[in-house]
MISEBA-825374 format. One line per 3 residues: number of its first residue (from 1); their letters; for each residue x, y, z of N, C-alpha, C, CB. Coordinates in Angstrom, 2 decimals. Glycine has a CB too. Layout:
// MISEBA-825374
NUM> a> X/Y/Z/X/Y/Z/X/Y/Z/X/Y/Z ~ ...
//
This chain:
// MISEBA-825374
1> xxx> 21.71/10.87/-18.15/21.01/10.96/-16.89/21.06/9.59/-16.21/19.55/11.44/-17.10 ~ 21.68/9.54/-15.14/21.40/8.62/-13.76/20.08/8.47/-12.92/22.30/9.10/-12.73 ~ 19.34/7.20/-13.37/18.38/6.62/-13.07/18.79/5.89/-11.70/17.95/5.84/-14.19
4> xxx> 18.00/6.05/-10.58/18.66/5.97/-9.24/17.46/4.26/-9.01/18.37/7.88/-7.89 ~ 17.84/2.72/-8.64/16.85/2.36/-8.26/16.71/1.64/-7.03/16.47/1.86/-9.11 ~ 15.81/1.91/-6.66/16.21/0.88/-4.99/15.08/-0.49/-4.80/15.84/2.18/-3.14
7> xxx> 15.19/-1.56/-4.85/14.83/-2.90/-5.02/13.93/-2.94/-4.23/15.73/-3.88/-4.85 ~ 14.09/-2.49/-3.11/12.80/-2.30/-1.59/11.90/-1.75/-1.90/13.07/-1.46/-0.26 ~ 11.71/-0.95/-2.59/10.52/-0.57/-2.67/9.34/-0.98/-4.00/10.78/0.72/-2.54
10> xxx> 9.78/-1.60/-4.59/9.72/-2.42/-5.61/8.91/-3.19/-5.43/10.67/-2.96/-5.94 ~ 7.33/-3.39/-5.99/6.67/-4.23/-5.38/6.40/-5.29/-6.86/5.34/-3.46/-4.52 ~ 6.55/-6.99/-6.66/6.40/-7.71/-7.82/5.32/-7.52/-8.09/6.65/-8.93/-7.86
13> xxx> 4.79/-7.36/-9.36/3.98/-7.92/-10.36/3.02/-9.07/-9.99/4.82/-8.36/-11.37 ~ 3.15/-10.12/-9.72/2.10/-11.15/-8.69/1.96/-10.83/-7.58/2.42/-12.49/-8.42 ~ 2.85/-10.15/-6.68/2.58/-9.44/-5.35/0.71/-8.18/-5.68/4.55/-8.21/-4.99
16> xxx> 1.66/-7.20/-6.71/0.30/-6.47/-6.76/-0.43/-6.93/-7.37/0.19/-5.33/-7.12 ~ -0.91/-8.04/-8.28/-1.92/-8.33/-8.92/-2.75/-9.37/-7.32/-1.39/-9.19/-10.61 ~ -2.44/-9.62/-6.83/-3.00/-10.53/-5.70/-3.91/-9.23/-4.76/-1.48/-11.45/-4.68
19> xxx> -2.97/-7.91/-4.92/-3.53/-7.31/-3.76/-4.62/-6.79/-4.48/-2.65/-6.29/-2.93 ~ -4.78/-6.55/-5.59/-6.03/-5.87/-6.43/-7.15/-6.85/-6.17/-5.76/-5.69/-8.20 ~ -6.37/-8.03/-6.78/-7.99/-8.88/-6.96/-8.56/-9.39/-5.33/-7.76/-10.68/-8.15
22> xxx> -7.83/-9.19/-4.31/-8.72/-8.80/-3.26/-9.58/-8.04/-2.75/-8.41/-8.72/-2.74 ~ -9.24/-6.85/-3.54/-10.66/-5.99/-3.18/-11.02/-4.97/-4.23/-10.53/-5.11/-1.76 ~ -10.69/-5.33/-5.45/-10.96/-4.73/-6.21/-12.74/-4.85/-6.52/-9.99/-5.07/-7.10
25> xxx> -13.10/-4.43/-7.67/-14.44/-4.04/-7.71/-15.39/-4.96/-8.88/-14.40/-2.43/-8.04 ~ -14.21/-4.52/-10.24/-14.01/-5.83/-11.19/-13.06/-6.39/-11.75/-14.53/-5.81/-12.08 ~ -13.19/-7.37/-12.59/-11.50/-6.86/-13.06/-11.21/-5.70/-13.74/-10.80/-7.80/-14.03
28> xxx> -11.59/-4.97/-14.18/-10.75/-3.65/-15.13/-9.98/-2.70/-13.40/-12.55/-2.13/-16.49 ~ -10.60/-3.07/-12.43/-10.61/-2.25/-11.45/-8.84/-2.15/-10.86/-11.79/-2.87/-10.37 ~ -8.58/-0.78/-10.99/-7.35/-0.71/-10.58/-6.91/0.92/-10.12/-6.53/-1.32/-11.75
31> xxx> -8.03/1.62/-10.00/-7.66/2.77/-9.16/-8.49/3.36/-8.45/-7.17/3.67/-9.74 ~ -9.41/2.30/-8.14/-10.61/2.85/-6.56/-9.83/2.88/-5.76/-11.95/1.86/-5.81 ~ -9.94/3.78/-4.50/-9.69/3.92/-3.56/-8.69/2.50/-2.15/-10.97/4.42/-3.51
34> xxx> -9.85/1.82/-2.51/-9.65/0.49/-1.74/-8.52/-0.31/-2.56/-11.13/-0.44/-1.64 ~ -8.44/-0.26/-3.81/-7.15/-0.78/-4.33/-5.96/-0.19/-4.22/-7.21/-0.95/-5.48 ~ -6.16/1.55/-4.13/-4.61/2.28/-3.79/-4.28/1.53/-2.60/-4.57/4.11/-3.41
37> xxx> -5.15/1.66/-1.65/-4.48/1.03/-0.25/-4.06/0.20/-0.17/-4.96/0.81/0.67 ~ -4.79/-0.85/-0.96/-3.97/-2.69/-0.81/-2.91/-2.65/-1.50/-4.83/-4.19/-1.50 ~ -2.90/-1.77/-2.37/-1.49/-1.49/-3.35/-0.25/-1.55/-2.11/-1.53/0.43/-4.31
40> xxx> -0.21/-0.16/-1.36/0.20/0.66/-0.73/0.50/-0.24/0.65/-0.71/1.84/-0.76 ~ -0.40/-0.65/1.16/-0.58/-1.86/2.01/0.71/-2.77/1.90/-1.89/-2.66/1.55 ~ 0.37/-3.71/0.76/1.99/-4.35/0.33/3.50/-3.97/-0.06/1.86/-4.91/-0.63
43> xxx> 3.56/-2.61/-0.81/4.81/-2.29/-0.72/5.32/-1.71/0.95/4.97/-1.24/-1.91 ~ 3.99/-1.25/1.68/4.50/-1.12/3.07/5.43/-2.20/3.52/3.37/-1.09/4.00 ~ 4.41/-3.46/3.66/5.12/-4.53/4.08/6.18/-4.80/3.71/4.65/-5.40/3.97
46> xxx> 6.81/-5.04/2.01/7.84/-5.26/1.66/9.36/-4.22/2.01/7.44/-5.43/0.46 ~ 8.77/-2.90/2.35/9.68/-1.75/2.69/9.84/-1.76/4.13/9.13/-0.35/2.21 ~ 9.04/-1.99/5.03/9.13/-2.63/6.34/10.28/-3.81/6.48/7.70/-3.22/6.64
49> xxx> 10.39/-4.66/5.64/11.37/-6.03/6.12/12.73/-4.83/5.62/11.12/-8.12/4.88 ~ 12.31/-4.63/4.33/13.75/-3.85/4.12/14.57/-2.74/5.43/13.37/-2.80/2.73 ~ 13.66/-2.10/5.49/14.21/-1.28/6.75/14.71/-1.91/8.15/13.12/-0.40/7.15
52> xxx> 13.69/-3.12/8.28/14.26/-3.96/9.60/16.03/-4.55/9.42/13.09/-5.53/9.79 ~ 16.29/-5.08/7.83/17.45/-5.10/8.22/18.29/-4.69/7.71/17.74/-5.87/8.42 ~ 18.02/-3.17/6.94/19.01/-2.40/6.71/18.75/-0.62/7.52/19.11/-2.50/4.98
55> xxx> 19.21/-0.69/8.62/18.46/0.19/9.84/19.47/1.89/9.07/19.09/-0.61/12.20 ~ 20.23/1.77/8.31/20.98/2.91/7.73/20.45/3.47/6.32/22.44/2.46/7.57 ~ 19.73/2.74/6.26/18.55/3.41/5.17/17.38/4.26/5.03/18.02/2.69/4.76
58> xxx> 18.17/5.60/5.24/17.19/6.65/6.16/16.16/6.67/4.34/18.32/8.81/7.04 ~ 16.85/6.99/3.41/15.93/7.31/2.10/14.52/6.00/1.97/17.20/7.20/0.47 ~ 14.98/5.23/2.68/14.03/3.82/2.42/13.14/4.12/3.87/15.11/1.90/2.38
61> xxx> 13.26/4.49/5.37/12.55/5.41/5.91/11.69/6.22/5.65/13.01/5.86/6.24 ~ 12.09/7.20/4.96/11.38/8.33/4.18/10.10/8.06/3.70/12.09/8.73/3.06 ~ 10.48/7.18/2.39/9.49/6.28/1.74/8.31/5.82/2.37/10.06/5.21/1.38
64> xxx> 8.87/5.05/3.42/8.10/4.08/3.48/7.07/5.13/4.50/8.83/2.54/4.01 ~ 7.62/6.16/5.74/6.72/6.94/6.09/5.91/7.92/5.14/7.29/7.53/6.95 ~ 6.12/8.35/3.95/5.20/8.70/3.09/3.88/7.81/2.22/6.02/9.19/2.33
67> xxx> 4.66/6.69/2.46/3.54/5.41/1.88/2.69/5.40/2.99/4.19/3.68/1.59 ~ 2.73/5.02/3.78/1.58/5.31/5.55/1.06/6.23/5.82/2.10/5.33/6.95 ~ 1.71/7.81/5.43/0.92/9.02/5.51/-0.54/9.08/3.99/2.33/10.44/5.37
70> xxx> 0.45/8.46/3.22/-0.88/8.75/1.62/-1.78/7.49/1.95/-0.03/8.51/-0.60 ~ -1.61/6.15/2.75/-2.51/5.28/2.69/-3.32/5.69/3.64/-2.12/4.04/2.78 ~ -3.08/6.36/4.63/-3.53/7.06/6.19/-4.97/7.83/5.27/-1.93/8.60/7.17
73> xxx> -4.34/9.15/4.77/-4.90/9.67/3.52/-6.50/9.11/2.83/-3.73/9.34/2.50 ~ -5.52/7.97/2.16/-7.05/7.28/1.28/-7.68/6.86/2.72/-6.78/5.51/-0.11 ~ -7.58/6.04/3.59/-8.48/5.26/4.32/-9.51/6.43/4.58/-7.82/4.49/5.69
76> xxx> -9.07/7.67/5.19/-10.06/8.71/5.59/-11.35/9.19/5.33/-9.65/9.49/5.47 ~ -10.33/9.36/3.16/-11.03/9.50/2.31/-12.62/8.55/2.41/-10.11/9.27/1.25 ~ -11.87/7.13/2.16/-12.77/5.83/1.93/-14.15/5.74/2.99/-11.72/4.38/2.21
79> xxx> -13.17/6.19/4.05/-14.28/5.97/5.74/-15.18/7.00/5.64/-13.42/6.23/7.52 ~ -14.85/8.58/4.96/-15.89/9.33/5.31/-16.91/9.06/3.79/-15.33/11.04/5.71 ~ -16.39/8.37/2.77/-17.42/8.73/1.61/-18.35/7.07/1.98/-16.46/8.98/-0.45
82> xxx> -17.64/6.01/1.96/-18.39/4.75/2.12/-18.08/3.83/3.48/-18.08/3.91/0.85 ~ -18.32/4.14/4.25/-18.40/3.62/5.58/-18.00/1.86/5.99/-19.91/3.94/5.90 ~ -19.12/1.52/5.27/-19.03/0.04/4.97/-18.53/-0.58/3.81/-20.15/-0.43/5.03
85> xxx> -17.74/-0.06/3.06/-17.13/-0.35/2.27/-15.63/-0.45/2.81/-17.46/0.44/1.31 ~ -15.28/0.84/3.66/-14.11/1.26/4.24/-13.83/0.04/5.79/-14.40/3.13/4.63 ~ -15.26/-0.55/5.70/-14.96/-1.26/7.09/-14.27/-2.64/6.22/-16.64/-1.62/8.30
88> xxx> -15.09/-3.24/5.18/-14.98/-4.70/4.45/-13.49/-4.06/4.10/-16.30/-5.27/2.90 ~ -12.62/-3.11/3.57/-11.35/-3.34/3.04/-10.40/-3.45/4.16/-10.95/-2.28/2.09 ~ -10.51/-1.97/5.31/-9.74/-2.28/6.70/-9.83/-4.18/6.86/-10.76/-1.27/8.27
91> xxx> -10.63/-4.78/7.03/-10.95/-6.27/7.44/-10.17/-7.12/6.74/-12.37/-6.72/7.21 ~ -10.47/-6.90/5.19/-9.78/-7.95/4.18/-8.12/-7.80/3.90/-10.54/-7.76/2.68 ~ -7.88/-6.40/4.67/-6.46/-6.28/4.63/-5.55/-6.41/6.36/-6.26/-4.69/3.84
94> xxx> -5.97/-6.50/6.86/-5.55/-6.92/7.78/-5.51/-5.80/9.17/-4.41/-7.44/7.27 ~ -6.15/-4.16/8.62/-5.30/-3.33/9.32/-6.13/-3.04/10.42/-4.78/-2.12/8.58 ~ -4.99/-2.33/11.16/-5.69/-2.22/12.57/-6.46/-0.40/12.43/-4.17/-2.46/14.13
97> x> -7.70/-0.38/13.02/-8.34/0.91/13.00/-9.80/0.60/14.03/-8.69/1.42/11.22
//
């Protein structure tokens, strides 16, 4: 079997440990809500440069619009269960809402 891998979407190891301990909860913390997103958040970004300059990379497209639809997703989630919780992560991550 052919294991297919594509580098763009690939997020480092110090990349995601940075985005956790920004808004994570404690340290064990690694699948609240607010951490999927900052997860999700950064491989955006990193799949974003990829696509800017490889514009024939419809599969890396794909991706990266399914990463924005599931982070779209959690924020909703986050905004209708904790309000002010959902406001401090939108803030600490940069996004616009």
């Amino acid at each position: 079997m052919i294991l297919w891998y594509n580098g763009a979407t690939m997020i480092t190891k110090e990349n995601k440990d940075k985005a956790i301990a920004s808004v994570a909860r404690n340290k064990n913390d690694v699948g609240s809500p607010e951490v999927q997103v900052a997860i999700l958040t950064a491989r955006i970004k990193e799949v974003t440069e990829h696509v800017k300059n490889n514009k024939h990379d419809f599969m890396a497209k794909r991706g990266l619009i399914q990463m924005v639809g599931k982070r779209k997703k959690l924020l909703k989630y986050l905004e209708e269960t904790d309000f002010e919780l959902y406001k401090k992560t939108v803030s600490k991550l940069g996004l616009r809402k």
